[in-house]
C-alpha positions as CSV (number, residue, x, y, z in Angstrom):
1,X,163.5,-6.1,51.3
2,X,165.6,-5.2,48.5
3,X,164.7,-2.7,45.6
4,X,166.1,-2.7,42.5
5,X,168.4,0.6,41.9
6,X,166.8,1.2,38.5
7,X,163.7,1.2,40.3
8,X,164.8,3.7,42.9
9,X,166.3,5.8,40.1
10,X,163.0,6.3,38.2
11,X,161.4,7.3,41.6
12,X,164.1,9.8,41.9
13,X,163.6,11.4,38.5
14,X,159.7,11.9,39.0
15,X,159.4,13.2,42.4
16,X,161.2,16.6,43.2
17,X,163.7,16.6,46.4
18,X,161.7,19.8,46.8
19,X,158.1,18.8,47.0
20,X,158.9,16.3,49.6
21,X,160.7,18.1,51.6
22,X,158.5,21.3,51.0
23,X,155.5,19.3,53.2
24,X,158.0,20.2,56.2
25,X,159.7,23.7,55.7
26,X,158.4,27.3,54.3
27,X,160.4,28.3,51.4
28,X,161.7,31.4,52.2
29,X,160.6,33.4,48.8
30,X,163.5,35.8,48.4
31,X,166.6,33.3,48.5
32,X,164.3,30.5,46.4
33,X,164.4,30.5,42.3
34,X,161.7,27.9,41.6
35,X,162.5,28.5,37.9
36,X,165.6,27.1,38.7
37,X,165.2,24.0,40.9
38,X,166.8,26.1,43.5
39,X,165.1,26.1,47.1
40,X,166.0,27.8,50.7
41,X,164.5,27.3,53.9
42,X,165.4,27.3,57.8
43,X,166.8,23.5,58.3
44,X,164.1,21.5,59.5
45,X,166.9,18.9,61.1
46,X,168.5,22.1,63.9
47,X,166.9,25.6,64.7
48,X,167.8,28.7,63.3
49,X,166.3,32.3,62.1
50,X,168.6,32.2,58.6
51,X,167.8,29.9,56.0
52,X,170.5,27.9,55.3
53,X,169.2,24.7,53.8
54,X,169.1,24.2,50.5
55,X,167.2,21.9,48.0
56,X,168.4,21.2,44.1
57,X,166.0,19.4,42.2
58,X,168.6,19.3,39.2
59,X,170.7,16.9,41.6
60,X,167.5,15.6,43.2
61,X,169.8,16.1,47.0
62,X,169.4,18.7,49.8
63,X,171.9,20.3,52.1
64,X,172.0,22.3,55.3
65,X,175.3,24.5,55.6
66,X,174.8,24.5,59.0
67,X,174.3,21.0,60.7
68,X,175.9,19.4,57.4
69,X,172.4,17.1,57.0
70,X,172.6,15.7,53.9
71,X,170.8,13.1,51.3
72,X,168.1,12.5,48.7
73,X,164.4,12.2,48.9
74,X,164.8,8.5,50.9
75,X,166.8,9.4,53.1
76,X,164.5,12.7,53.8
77,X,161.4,10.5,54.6
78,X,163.9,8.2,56.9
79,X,165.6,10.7,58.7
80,X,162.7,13.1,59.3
81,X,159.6,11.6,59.5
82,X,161.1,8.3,60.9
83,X,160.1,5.6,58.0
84,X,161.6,2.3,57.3
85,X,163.2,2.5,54.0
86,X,160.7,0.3,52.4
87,X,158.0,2.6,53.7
88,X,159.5,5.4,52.1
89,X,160.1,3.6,49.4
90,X,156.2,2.4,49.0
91,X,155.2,6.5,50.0
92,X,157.7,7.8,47.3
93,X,156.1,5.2,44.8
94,X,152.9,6.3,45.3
95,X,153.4,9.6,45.1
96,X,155.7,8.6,41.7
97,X,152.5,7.0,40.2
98,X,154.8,4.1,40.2
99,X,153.4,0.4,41.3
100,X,156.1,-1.7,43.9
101,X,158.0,-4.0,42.7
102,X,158.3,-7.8,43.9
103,X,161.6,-9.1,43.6
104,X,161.5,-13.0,42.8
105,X,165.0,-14.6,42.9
106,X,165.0,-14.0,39.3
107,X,164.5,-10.2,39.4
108,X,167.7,-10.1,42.4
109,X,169.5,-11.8,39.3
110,X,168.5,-9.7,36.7
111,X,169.5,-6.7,38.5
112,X,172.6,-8.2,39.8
113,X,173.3,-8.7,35.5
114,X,172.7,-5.3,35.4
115,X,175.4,-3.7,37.3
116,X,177.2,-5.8,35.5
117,X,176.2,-4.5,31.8
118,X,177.7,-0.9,33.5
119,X,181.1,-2.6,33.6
120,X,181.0,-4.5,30.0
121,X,179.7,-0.8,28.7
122,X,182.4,0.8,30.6
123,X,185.0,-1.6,29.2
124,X,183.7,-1.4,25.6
125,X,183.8,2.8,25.6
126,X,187.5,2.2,26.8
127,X,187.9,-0.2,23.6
128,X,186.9,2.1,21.1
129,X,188.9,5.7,22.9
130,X,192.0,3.2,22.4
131,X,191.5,2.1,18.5
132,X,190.8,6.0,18.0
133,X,194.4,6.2,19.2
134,X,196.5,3.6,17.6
135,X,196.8,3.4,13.7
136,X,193.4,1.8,13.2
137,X,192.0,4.7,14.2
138,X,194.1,7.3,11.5
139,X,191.3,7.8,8.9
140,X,188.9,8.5,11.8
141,X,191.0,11.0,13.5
142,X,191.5,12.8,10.1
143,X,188.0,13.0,9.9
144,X,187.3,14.0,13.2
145,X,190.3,17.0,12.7
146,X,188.8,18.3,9.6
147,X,185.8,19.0,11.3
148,X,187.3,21.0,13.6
149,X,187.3,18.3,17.0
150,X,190.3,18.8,18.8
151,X,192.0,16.5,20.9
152,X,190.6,18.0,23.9
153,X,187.1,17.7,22.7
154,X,187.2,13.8,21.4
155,X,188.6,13.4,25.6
156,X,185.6,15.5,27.1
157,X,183.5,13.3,24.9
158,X,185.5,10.5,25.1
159,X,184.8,9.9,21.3
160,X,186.3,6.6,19.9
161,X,186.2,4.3,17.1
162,X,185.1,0.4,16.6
163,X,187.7,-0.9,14.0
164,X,185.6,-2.3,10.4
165,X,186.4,-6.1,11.4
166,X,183.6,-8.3,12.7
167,X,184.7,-9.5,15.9
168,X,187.4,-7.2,17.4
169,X,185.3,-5.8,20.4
170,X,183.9,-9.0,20.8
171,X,187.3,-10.7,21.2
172,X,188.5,-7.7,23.6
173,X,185.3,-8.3,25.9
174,X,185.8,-12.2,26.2
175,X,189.5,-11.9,26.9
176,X,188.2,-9.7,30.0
177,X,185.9,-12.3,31.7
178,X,182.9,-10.8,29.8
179,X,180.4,-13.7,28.7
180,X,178.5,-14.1,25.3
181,X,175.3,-13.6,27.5
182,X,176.3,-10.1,28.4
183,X,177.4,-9.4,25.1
184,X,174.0,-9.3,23.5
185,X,172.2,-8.1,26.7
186,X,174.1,-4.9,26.5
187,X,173.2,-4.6,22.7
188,X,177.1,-4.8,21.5
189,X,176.2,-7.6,19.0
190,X,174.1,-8.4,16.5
191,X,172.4,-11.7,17.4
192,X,169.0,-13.5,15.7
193,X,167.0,-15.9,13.7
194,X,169.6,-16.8,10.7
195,X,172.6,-15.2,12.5
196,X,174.6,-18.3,13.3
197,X,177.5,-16.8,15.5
198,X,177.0,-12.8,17.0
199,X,179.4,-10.4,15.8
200,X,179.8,-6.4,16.6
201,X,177.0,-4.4,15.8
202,X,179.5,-1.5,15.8
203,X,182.3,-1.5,12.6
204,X,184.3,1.2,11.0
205,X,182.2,3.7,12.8
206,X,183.5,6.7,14.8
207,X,181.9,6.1,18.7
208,X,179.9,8.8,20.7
209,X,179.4,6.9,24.4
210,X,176.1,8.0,25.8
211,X,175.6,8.0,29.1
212,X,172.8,8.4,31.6
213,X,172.2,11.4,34.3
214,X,175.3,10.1,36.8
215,X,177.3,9.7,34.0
216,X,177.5,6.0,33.5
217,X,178.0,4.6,29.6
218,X,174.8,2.9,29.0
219,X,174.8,2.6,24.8
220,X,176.5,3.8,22.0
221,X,176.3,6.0,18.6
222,X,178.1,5.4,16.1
223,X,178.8,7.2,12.7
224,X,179.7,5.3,9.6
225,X,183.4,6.1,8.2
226,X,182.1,4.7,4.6
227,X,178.9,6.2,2.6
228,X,178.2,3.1,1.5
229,X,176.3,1.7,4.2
230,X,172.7,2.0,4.9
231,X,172.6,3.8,8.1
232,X,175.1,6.9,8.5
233,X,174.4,6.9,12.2
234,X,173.7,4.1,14.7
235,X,172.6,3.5,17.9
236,X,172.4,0.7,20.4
237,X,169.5,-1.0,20.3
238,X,166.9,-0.9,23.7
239,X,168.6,-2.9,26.3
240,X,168.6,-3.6,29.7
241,X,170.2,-0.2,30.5
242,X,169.1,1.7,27.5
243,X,165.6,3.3,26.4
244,X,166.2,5.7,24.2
245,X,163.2,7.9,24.7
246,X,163.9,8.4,27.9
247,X,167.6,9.3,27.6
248,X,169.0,12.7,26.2
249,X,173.0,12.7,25.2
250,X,175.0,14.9,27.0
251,X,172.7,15.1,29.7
252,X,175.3,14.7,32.2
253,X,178.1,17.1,31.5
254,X,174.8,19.8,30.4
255,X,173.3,19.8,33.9
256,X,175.6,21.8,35.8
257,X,175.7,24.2,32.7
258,X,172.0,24.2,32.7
259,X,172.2,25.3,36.1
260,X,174.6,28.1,35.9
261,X,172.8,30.2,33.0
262,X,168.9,28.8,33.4
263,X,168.1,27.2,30.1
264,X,169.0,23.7,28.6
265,X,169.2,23.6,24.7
266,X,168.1,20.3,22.8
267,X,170.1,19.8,19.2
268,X,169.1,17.1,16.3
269,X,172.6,14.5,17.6
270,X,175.8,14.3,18.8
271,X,177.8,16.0,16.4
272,X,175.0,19.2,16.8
273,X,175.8,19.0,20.7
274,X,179.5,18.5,20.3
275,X,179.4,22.0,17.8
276,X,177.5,23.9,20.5
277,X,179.8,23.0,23.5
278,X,182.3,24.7,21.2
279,X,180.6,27.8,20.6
280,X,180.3,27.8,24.4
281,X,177.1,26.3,24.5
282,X,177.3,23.1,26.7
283,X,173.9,23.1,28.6
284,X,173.1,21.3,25.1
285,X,171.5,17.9,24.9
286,X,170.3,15.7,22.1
287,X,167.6,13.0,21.3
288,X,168.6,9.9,19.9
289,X,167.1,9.7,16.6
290,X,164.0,9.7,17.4
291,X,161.5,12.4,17.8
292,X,161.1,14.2,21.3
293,X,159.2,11.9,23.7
294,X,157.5,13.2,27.1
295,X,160.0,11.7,29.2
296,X,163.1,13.6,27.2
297,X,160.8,17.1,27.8
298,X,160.1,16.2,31.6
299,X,164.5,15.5,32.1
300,X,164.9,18.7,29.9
301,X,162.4,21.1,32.5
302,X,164.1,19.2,35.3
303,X,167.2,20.9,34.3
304,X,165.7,24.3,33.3
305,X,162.2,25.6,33.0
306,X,162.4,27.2,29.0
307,X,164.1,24.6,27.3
308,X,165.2,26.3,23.5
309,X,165.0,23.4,20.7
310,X,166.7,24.2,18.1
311,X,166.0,22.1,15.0
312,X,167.8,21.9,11.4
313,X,166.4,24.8,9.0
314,X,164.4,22.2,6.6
315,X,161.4,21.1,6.1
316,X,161.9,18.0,8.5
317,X,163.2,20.5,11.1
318,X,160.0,22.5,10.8
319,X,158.1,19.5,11.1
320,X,160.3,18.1,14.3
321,X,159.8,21.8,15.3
322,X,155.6,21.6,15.2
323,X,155.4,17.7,16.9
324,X,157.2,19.2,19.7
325,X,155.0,22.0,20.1
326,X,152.5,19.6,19.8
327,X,153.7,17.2,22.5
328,X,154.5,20.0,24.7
329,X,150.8,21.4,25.0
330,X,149.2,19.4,27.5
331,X,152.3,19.6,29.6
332,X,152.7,23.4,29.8
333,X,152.2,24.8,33.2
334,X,153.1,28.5,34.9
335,X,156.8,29.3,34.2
336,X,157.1,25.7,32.5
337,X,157.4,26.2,28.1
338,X,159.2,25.8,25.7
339,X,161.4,28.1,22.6
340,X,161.7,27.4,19.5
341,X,164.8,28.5,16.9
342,X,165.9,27.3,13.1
343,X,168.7,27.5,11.8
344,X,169.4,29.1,8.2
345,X,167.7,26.2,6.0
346,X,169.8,23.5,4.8
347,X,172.0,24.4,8.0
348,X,172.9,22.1,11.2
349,X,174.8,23.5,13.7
350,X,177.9,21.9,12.9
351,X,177.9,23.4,9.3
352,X,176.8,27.0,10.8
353,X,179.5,27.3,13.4
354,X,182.6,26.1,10.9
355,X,181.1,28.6,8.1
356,X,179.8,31.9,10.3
357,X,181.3,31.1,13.9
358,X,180.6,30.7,17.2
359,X,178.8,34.3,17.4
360,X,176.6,33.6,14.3
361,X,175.5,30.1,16.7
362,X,174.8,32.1,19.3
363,X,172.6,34.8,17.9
364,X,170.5,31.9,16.7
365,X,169.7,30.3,20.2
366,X,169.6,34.1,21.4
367,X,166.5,34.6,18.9
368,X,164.8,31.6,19.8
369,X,160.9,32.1,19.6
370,X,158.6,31.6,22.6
371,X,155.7,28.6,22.0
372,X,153.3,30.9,21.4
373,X,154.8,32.8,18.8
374,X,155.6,29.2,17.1
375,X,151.8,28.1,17.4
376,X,150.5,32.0,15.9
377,X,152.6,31.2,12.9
378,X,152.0,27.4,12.1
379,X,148.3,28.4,12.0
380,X,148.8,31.1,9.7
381,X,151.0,28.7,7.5
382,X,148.5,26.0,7.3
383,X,145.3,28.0,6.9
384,X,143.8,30.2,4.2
385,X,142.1,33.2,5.6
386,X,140.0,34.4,2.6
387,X,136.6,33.7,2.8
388,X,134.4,33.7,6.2
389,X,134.5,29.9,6.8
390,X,138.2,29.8,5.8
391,X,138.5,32.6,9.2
392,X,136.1,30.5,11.3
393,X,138.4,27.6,10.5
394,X,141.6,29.0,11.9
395,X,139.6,30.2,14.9
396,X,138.7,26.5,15.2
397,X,142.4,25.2,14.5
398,X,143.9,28.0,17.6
399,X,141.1,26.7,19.8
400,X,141.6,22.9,19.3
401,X,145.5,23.6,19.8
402,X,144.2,25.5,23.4
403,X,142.4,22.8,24.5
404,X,145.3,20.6,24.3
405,X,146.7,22.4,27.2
406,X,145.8,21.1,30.7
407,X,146.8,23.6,33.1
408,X,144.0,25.9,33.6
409,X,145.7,29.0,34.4
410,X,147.7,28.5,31.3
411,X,145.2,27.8,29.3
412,X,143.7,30.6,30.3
413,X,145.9,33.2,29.6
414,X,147.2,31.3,25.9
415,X,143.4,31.9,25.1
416,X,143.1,35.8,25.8
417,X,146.8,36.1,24.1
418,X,145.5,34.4,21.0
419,X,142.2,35.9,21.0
420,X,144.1,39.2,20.9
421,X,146.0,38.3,18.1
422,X,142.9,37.3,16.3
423,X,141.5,40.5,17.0
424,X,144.9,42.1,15.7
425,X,144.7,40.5,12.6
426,X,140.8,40.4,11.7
427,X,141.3,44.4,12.1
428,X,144.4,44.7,9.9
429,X,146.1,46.0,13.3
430,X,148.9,44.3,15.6
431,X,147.9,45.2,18.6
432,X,150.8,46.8,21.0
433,X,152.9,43.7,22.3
434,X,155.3,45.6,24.7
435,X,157.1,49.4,25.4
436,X,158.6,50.0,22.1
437,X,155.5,48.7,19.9
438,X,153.4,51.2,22.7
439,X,155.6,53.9,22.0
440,X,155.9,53.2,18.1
441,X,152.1,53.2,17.9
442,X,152.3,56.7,19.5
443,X,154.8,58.2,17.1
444,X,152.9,57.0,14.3
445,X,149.5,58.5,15.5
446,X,150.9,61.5,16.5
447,X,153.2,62.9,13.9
448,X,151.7,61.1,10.6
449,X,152.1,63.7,8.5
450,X,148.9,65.7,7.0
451,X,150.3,65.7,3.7
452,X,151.1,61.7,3.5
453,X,147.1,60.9,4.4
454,X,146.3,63.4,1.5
455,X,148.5,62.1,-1.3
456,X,147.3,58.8,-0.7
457,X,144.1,59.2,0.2
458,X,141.7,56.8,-1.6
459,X,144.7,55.1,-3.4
460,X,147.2,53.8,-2.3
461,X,150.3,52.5,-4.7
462,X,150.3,48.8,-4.1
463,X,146.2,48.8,-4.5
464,X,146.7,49.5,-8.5
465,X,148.6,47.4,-11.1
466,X,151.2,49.2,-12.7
467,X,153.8,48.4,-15.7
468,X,157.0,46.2,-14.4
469,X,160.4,48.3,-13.9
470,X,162.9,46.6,-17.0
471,X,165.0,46.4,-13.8
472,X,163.0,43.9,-11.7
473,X,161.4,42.1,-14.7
474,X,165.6,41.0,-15.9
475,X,165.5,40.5,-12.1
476,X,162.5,37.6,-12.2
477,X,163.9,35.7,-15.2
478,X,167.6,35.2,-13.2
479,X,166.1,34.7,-9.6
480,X,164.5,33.0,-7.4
481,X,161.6,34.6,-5.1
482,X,163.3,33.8,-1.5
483,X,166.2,36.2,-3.4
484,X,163.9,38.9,-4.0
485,X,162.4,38.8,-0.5
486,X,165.4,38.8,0.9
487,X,166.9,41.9,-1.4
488,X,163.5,43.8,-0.1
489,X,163.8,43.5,3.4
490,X,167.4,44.5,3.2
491,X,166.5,47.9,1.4
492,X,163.6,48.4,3.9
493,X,165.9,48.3,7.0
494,X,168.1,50.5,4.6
495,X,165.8,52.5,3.9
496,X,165.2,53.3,7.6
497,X,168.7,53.4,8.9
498,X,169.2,56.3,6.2
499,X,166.3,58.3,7.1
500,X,165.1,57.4,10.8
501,X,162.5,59.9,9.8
502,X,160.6,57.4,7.7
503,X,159.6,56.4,11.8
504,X,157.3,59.5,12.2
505,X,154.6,58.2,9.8
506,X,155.3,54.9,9.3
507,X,156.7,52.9,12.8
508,X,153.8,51.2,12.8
509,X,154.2,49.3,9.6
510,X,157.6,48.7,10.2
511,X,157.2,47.0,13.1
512,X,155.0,45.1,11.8
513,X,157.3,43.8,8.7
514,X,157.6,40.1,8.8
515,X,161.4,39.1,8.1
516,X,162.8,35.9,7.0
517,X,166.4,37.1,7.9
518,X,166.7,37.0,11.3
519,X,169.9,39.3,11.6
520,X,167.8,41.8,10.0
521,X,164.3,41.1,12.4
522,X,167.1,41.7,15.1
523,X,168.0,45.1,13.4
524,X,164.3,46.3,13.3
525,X,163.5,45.9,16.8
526,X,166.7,47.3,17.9
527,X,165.9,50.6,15.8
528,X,162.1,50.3,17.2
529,X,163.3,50.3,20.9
530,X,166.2,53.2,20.2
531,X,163.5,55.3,18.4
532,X,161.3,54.6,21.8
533,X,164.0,55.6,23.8
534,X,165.2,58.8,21.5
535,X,163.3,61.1,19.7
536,X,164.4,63.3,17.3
537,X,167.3,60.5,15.6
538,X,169.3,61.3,12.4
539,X,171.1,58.5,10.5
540,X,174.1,59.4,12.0
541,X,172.8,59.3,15.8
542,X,170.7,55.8,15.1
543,X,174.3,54.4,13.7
544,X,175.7,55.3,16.4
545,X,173.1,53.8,19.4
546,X,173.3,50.6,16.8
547,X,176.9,50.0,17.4
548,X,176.4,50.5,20.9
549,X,174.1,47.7,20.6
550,X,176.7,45.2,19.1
551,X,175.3,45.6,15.8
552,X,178.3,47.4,14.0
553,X,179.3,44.4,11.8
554,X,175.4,43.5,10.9
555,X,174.9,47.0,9.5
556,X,178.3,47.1,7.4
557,X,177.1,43.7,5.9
558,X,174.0,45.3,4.8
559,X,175.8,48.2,3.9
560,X,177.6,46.3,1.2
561,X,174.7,44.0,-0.1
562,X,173.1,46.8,-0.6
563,X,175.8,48.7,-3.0
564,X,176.0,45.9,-5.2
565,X,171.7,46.2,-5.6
566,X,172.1,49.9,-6.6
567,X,169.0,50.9,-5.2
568,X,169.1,54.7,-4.8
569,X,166.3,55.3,-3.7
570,X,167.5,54.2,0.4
571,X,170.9,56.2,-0.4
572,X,171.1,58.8,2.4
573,X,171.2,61.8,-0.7
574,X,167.5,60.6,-1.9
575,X,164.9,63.3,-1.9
576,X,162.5,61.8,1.3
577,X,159.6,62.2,-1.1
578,X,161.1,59.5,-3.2
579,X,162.4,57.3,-0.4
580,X,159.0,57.3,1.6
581,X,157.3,56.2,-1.8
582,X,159.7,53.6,-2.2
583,X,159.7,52.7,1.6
584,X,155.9,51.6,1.5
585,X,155.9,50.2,-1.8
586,X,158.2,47.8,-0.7
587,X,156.6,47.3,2.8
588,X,153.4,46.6,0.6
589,X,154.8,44.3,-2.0
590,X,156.2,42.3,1.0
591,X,153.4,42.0,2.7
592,X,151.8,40.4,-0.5
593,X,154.3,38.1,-1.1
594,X,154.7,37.1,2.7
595,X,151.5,35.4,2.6
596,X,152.1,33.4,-0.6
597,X,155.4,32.4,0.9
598,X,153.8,31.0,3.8
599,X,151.1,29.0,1.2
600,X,154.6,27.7,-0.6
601,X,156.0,26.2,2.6
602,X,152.9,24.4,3.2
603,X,152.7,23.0,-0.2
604,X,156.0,22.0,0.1
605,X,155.6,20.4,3.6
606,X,152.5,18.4,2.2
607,X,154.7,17.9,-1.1
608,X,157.1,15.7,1.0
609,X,154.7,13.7,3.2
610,X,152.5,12.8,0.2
611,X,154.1,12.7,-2.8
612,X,151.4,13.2,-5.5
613,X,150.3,14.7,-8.9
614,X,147.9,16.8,-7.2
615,X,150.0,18.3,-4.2
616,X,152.6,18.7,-7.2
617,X,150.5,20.6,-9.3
618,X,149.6,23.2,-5.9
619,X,153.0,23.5,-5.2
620,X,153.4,24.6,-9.0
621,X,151.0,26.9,-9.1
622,X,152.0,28.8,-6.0
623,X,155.2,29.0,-7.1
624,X,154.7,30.7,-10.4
625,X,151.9,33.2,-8.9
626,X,155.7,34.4,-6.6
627,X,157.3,34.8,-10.1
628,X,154.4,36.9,-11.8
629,X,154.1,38.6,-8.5
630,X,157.8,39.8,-9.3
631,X,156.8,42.0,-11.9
632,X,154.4,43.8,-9.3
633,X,157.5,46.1,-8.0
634,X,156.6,48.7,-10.7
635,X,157.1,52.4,-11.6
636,X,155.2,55.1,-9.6
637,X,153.9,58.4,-11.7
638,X,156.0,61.0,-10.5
639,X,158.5,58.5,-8.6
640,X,162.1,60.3,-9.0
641,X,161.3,63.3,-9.6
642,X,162.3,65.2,-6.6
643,X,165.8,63.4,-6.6
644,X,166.4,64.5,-10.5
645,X,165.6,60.6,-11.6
646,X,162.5,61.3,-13.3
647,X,162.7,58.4,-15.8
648,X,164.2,56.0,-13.0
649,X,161.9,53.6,-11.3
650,X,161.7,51.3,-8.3
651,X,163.3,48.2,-9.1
């Protein structure tokens, strides 16, 4: 009986090489890295006390370097337990949740037709590297130059171009044999009701192949040269070889990279993936326009078991970010997640990597968040928290998100991690996440100083309005309220870096700071985990352990913002009366305004999926409650005092 190969395929793709073979062999647990797909046991096919076989479920094959035995998951169950290859076949299936096939005379055709369509897409990806080339392809290959895509990158990705004329790849195809049948099978022409004769679906677009896992062109992208047409970017319709939620691009020069360092890293499209591969970044894939499906997560943990998505820094990024989280619940199982990183908002990794470089890319993926982290904040974005049923609501939310999650062990432990957090925040207390926060907690318990719980005993500066500083009132008329957030947490980490003393009553509040900047987030826990590590730090020693750390070029950028605010109050030669003063008033005033920012981004998520009077009018309102809180960053009796500045104030 003959199967059809796509049916095979999909059977290869849901059943792991190592879970059949593992009902024969004991994985020996020092040599195997499950995380990884990687397996070692003694070869069931010859004896021997060494493991030396060896089972990839990236490549879906197995290998003994011993005997040489060698094959997939059918030839396994043919070889060593001695089935037909229709009964493995029919075993496999089952175990693939996958019902057998019967192959009428028209389903031999139909898949005879398709090994065909990989030739006719095989000649067409040819078609369109060769216009590139010749002098149809000029105005592409200026574009393609100006953003950076050499020569050698338009080859790996054997980019090409489909000339603006209607019937150019058609004509090529027919002059090779190819029928008018195949044509429109393999999506390459627009056909229909009203369309008398087919022409190219592809015209004056540059061309981005995709191809499946063995690396066979099975549809194409293609980006508009024009801005007049409706759709910048294109894609091959569903065809006999394409489905485009079950197909990631890039997915078969990513794998082995995957392999190597242990995490895969799924982009917004082609031009995303094409940036990454040239920051050094090629275990990255892409979706095709659509949003993630189940099948693109289960090919991305086939290839590593923390997949990073990293999404554009917009509101539609944030929202791709969230129905992926979503989507990824009931899926999660022990050492199987997911991590989330944005880039800088109205930044793709295309724009970041020709403005900041290849380092700035990187430190992004580096920072990716893990899923639990993501789901903590999306329910403090999208809940109030002031009254008791507003608290019992977000308890509700985090529990209906838990449930989603079908792996019980999982579950499990996302509901005692959450509950701590709860517990954290309900209290007005982050509870100790790791080392440093441990041994942060400790400094600040143990040396808070006797005269700091005195002066502010009973009042403390941000719990009382005082008159705005003249300085941050000209401030709120000229800017906006992410530029003032961002100008605070810069002076904080200043403020620290200048006087690492500021950690011996007050570690615990900066680590519990939320930053929007990541550079500067990365910053703060470096200086947590130095001050764990080394007691007793001047500025000049905690400069030094920072450059160590790679963080030399951060700290001199800060450096320099910070000279043009003129804030002298984090200068190393301010009295540290007036710079702890300033230090928590800031810390205060951003805590404030963190939670109003998070009430904006909601309002201006639900602002762009219902566009109304009333969502308008929110948005509105939270926007000028940031301004007026603006004017909170005030003067402070006494404030300037000890560093001769007695009239100065905060701002």
């Amino acid at each position: 009986m003959r199967f059809p190969p796509s049916f095979l395929d999909e059977i290869r793709a849901r059943v792991p090489v190592s879970s059949v073979v593992g009902h024969t062999v004991q994985w020996d647990r020092k040599k195997t890295n499950a995380g990884r797909g990687d397996y070692w046991a003694c070869c069931p096919f010859h004896h021997e006390k060494t493991p030396s076989f060896h089972a990839d479920d990236r490549r879906g094959r197995y290998h003994c370097f011993g005997c040489k035995a060698s094959g997939d998951i059918f030839r396994f169950m043919t070889e060593k337990q001695g089935l037909s290859f229709p009964e493995a076949v029919q075993r496999l299936a089952s175990d693939a949740g996958l019902q057998m096939p019967e192959m009428t005379p028209e389903d031999v055709a139909r898949e005879q037709r398709r090994s065909t369509l990989y030739d006719v897409m095989e000649l067409a990806a040819q078609f369109f590297e060769g216009k590139l080339q010749s002098s149809d392809g000029a105005a592409a290959r200026g574009y393609l130059a100006d953003r950076g895509l050499t020569a050698g990158v338009q080859q790996g990705f054997r980019i090409g171009y489909a000339p603006a004329g209607r019937n150019h790849l058609k004509s090529y195809l027919v002059d090779k044999g190819v029928t008018g049948e195949q044509l429109v099978e393999s999506g390459l022409l627009v056909t229909g009701e009203g369309i008398a004769v087919p022409y190219d679906r592809f015209r004056d677009r540059i061309m981005f192949p995709i191809r499946d896992g063995r690396g066979r062109v099975i549809a194409f992208g293609g980006r508009a040269m024009s801005g007049d047409v409706p759709a910048k970017y294109l894609n091959s319709p569903d065809t006999t070889l394409f489905h485009k939620g079950s197909v990631l691009y890039n997915i078969d020069q990513a794998r082995a990279h995957a392999h190597e360092c242990g995490t895969v890293i799924a982009v917004e499209g082609y031009m995303d993936v094409i940036a990454m591969t040239r920051a050094g970044l090629a275990n990255s894939v892409a979706p095709l326009g659509t949003a993630l499906t189940a099948d693109q997560l289960t090919l991305m943990w086939r290839l590593a078991p923390d997949p990073v998505l990293c999404f554009d820094g917009d509101a539609a990024g944030l929202k791709a970010a969230y129905r992926a989280l979503d989507l990824a619940l009931q899926h999660l199982k022990p050492g199987q997640s997911l991590r989330f990183s944005l880039m800088p908002e109205d930044c793709d990794p295309d724009d970041l990597l020709r403005e900041k470089g290849t380092e700035a890319l990187r430190a992004i993926v580096a920072d990716a968040d893990p899923l639990v982290d993501v789901l903590w904040r999306r329910a403090l974005a999208e809940n109030d928290r002031q009254t008791p049923e507003d608290r019992a609501r977000f308890e509700v939310d985090l529990e209906h998100m838990i449930r989603q999650i079908e792996d019980g062990k999982v579950r499990t432990h996302y509901k005692a991690e959450i509950s701590s957090r709860i517990r954290a925040l309900w209290t007005g207390s982050a509870a100790p996440r790791n080392r440093r926060q441990i041994v942060a907690r400790s400094m600040q318990l143990t040396r808070q100083s006797r005269e700091h719980r005195q002066r502010f005993a009973g009042k403390r500066p941000w719990d009382t309005a005082m008159p705005a500083s003249p300085q941050l009132k000209a401030f709120a008329r000229g800017s906006t309220t992410a530029t003032a957030s961002e100008r605070r947490e810069r002076l904080i980490i200043l403020s620290v870096i200048n006087h690492p003393e500021l950690l011996a009553g007050s570690a615990e509040q900066f680590s519990e700071v939320e930053f929007a900047i990541r550079e500067l987030d990365s910053i703060r826990r470096e200086i947590l985990d130095i001050a764990a590590l080394h007691e007793g730090l001047d500025s000049a020693g905690l400069r030094h352990h920072l450059s160590e750390r790679n963080k030399a070029a951060s700290l001199a950028k800060i450096e320099t913002q910070a000279e043009r605010l003129n804030s002298w109050h984090v200068k190393s030669d301010a009295a540290f009366e007036d710079v702890r003063t300033g230090f928590e008033h800031m810390i205060a005033l951003h805590r404030k305004n963190v939670t109003l920012e998070r009430e904006l981004r909601a309002a201006e998520l639900a602002l762009a999926e219902t566009s109304s009077e009333e969502n308008l009018l929110h948005l509105n309102q939270i926007r000028e409650e940031l301004r007026s809180n603006l004017g909170e960053e005030a003067t402070i009796e006494g404030f300037g005092e000890a560093s001769g500045r007695p009239t100065d104030t905060l701002g």
